[in-house]
N, C-alpha and C positions, 0 to 999 in steps of 0.2 A: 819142964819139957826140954828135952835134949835140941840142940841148936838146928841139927838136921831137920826133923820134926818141923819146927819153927819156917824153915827156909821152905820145906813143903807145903804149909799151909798159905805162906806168904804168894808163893807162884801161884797156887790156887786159885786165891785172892784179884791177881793180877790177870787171870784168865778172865774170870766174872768179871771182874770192870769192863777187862775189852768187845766182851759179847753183849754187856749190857748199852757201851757206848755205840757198837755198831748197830742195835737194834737201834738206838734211836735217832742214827745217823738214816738208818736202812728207812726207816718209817715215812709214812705219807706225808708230815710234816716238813718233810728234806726233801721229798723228789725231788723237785724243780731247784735247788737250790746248789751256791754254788761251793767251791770248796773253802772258800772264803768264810764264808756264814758258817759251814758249818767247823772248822778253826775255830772260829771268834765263840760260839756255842758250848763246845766244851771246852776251851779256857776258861768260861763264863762257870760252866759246873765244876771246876777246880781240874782239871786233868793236866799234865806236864804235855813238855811240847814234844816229848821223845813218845811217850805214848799214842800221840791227837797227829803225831807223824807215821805210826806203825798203823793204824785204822784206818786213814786217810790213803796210805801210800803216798807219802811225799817225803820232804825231809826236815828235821827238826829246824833247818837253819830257817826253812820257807815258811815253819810256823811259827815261827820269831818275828819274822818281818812282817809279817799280817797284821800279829799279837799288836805290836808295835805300832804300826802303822794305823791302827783301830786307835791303839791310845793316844796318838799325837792329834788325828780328825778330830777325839771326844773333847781335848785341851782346845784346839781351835774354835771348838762349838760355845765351848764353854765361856772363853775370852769375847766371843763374837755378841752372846749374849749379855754379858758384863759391859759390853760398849752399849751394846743399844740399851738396854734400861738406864744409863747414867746420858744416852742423847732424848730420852724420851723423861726423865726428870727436866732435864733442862731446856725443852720444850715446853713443858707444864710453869716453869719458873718463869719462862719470858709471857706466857698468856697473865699468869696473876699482874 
């Protein structure tokens, strides 16, 4: 297949994604939700931030910092957890 060919098929491609992404942004699932949620949602389905920036209307810097900002909360949750089950072993240690 000649390269032109290829590039046409490629945009195509990148049409469906974007109607498939905004149905599911558009859908009863997402009403009430905010732009946030739905960021972190299709990051969550593999979508780049220049794309989940064109659907959204926003800009890819501001779906960087959400991206971001969701994984630093998930590392905190994470640590927070790691604390308390090593104070709740050692709770259990001072009962025996």
């Amino acid at each position: 297949m000649s390269e032109q060919i290829l590039l046409s098929i490629e945009a195509k491609l990148d049409t469906i994604i974007r109607l498939f992404a905004s149905m599911i942004i558009d859908g009863a699932a997402f009403e009430e939700k905010t732009n946030k949620d739905k960021i972190l949602k299709l990051n969550e389905l593999g979508l780049d931030r220049n794309l989940i920036a064109t659907i959204l209307g926003t800009t890819p810097l501001y779906v960087s910092v959400i991206v971001s900002q969701s994984k630093t909360t998930k590392s905190k949750k994470k640590t927070k957890t790691k604390k308390e089950t090593e104070q709740e072993q050692s709770k259990e240690e001072n009962l025996k």
